[in-house]
C-alpha positions, 0 to 999 in steps of 0.5 A: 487528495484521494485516499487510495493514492495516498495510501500508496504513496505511504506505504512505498514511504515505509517500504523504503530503506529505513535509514532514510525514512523521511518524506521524500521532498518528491517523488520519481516514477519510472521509467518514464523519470517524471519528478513530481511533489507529494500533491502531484504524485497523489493526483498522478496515480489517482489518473493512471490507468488502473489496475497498476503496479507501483514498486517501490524502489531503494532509493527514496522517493522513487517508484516503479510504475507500470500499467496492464497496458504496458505488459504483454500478453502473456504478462496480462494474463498473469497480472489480472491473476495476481489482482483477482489473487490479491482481491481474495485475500483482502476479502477473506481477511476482512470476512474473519476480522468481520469490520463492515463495509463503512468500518475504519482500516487504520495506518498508524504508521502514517502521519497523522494517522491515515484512515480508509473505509474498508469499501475504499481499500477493496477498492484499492485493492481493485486498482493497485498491486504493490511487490509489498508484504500487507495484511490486515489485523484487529484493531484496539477499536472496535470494529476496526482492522490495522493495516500491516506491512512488512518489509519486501523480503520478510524475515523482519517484523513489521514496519511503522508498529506502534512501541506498545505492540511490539513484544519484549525480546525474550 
């Protein structure tokens, strides 16, 4: 299994519609329409061209997925800007959480939990744009960060929190 793929796929599986969030039995990319299981599709974005784009789509289970070979030049340009604009960000959030580059970033949104090495998600962060609200935040332990996603849109509070972090409504 490789961690940067994984973490991909769970979150396209957050992301999507919540009345449906369930594992999907397989995974569709497009716009090739290749159908895959959960194992393939882990090993399919781990072989794909990076840097990629993976979009999550509405219905369950089915990801959108483009490589910088498949844009224009024009696209080019802007795709290596949203990498290098993406990359910064990352950097700069883990700068002022200040974990090490062998420090834990935890998705407790997954099951089980998912963790990755910091050095493994800058490398994520290298090889995968996701259309997806993520961010990082201190964790309970120490020296180590939550990985954060909210839904495509915003307006919502984050996706997958665990109960005790969710603040009482007022």
């Amino acid at each position: 299994m490789n961690v940067q793929a994984e973490l991909t796929l769970q979150i396209a599986r957050l992301v999507q519609p919540r009345n449906q969030r369930r594992t999907p039995a397989g995974w569709m990319f497009w716009p090739d329409g290749i159908r895959v299981t959960w194992a393939e599709a882990n090993a399919f974005l781990a072989d794909a061209p990076k840097p990629v784009i993976v979009a999550p789509l509405v219905e369950p289970g089915f990801l959108g997925l483009w490589s910088q070979a498949d844009v224009g030049a024009t696209q080019k340009e802007a795709f290596a800007a949203e990498l290098a604009n993406q990359r910064r960000y990352y950097e700069e959030k883990l700068h002022a959480l200040g974990p090490g580059p062998q420090d834990l970033i935890h998705a407790e949104w997954t099951t089980p939990e998912q963790t990755i090495t910091v050095n493994d998600f800058l490398r994520w962060a290298d090889d995968y744009v996701m259309p997806v609200p993520i961010s990082l935040e201190r964790s309970d332990e120490s020296g180590a960060v939550r990985l954060i996603v909210s839904p495509p849109g915003g307006g919502a509070p984050p996706l997958g929190r665990r109960r005790r972090d969710v603040a009482p409504a007022s």
